[in-house]
BAFI-3210 file (N, C-alpha, C; in Angstrom, 3 decimals, decimal comma, padded with zeros to 6 digits):
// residues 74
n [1|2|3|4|5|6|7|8|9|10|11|12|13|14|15|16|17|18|19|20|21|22|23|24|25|26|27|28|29|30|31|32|33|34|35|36|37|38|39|40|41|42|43|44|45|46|47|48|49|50|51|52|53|54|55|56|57|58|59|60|61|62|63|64|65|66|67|68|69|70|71|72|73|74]
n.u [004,154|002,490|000,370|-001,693|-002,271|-003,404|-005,636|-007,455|-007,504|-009,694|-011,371|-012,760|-013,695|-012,090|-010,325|-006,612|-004,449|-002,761|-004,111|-006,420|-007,598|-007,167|-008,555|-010,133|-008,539|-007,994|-010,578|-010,730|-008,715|-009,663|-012,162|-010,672|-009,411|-012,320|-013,069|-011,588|-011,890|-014,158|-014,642|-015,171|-013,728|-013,861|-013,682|-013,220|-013,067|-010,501|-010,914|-013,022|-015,320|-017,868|-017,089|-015,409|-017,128|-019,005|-017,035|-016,183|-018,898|-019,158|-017,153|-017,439|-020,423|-019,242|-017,610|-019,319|-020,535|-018,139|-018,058|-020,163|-020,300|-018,559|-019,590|-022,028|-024,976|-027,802]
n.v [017,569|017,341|018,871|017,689|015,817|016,294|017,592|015,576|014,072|015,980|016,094|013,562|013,396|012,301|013,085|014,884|013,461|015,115|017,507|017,200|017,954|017,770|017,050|015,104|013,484|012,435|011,466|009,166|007,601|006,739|005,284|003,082|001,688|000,796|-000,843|-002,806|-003,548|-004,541|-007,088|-010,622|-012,933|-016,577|-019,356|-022,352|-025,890|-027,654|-030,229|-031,602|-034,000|-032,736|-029,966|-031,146|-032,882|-030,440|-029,040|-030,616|-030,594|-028,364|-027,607|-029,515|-028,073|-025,844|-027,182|-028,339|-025,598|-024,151|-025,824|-025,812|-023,508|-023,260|-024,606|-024,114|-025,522|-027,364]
n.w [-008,633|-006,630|-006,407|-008,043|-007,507|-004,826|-006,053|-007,423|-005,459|-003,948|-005,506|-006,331|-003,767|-001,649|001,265|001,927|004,102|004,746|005,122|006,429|009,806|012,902|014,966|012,836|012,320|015,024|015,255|013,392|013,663|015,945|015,073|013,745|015,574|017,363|015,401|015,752|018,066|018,187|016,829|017,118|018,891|017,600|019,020|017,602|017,900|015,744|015,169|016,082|014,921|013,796|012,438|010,620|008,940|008,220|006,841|004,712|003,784|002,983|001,334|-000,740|-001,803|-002,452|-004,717|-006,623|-007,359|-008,428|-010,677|-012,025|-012,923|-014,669|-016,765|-017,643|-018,487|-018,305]
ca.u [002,816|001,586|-000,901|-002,729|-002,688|-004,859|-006,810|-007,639|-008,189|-010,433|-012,237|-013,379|-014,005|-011,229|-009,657|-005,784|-004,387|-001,850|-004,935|-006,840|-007,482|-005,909|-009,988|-010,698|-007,133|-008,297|-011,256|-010,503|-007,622|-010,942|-012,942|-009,852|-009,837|-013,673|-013,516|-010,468|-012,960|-015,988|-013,830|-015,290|-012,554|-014,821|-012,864|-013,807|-012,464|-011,427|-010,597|-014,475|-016,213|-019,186|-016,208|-014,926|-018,458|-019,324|-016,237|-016,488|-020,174|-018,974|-016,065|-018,480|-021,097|-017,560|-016,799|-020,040|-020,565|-017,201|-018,033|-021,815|-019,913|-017,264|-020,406|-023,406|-025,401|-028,307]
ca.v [017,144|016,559|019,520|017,489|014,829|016,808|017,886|014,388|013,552|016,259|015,708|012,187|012,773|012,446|014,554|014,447|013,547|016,788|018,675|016,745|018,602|016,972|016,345|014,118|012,391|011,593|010,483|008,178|006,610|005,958|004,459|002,173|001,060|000,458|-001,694|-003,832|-004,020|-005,037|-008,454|-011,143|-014,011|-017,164|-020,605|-023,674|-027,061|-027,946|-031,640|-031,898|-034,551|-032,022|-029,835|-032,050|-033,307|-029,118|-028,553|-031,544|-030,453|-027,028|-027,931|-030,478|-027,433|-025,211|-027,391|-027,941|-024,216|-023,813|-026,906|-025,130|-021,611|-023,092|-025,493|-023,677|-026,356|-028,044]
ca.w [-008,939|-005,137|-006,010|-009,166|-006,478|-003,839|-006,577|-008,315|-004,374|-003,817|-007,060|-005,892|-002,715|-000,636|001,710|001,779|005,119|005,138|005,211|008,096|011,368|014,725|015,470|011,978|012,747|016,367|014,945|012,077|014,751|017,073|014,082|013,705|017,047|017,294|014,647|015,883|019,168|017,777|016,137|018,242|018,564|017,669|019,444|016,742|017,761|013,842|015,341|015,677|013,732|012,870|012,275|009,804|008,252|007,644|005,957|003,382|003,226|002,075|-000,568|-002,079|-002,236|-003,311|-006,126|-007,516|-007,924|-009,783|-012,141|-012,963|-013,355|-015,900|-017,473|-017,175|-019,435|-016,959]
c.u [001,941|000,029|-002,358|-002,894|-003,821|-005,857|-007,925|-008,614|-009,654|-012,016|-013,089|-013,837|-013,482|-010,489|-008,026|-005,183|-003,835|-002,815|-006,082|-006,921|-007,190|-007,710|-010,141|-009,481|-008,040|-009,702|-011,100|-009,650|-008,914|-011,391|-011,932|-009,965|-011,075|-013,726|-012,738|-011,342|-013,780|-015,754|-013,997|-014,076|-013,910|-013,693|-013,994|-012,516|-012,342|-010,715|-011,634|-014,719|-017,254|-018,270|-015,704|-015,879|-018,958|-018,158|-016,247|-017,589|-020,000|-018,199|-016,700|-019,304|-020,289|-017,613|-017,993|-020,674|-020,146|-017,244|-019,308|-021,338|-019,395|-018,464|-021,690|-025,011|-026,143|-028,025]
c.v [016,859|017,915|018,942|015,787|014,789|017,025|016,935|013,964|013,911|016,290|014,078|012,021|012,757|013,423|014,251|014,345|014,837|017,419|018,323|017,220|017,557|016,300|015,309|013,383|011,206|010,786|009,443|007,431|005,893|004,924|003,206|001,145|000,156|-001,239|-003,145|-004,528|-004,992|-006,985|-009,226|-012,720|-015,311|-018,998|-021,924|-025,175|-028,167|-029,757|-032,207|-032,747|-033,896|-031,226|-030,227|-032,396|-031,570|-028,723|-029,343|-030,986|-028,560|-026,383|-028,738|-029,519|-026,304|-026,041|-027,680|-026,517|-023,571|-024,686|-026,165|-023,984|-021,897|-023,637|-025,101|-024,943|-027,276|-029,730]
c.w [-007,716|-005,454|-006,711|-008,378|-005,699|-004,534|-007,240|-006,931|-004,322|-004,460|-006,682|-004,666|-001,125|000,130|002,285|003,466|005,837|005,495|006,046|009,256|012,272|014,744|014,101|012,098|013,616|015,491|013,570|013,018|015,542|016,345|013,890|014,452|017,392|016,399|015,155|017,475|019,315|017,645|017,790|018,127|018,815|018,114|018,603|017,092|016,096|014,268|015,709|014,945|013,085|012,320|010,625|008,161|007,557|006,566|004,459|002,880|001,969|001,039|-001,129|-002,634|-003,627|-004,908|-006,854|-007,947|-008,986|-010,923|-012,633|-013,336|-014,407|-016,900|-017,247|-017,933|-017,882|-016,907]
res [x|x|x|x|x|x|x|x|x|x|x|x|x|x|x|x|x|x|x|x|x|x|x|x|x|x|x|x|x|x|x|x|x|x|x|x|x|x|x|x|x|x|x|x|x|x|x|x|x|x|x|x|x|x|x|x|x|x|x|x|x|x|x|x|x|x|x|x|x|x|x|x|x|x]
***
């Protein structure tokens, strides 16, 4: 059945890797890369008091969200 595979692929869109040239490899490996690049590492001291004060501020916002989603009633 690998052919009603490629064809299901091709049918949607996709193109199966077997059938990939060496150039859309290399590039899709690049695009990989790029992306793993781009990822900026962000250093948060979470022993902060603002830290601390943002996160409460944003599970208090958190849980009244999910209590108005389950209770929509004003």
């Amino acid at each position: 059945m690998p052919s009603l595979t490629r064809a299901l692929s091709a049918a949607r869109g996709n193109r199966c890797d077997e059938h990939m040239t060496i150039e859309g490899k290399i590039a899709k490996a690049g695009n990989a890369k790029k992306v793993e690049e781009e990822e900026e590492e962000i250093d948060i001291d979470l022993n902060a008091p603002e830290t601390e004060k943002a996160a409460l501020a944003i599970q208090g916002n958190f849980r009244r969200f999910q209590k108005r989603k389950k209770d929509p009633s004003p």
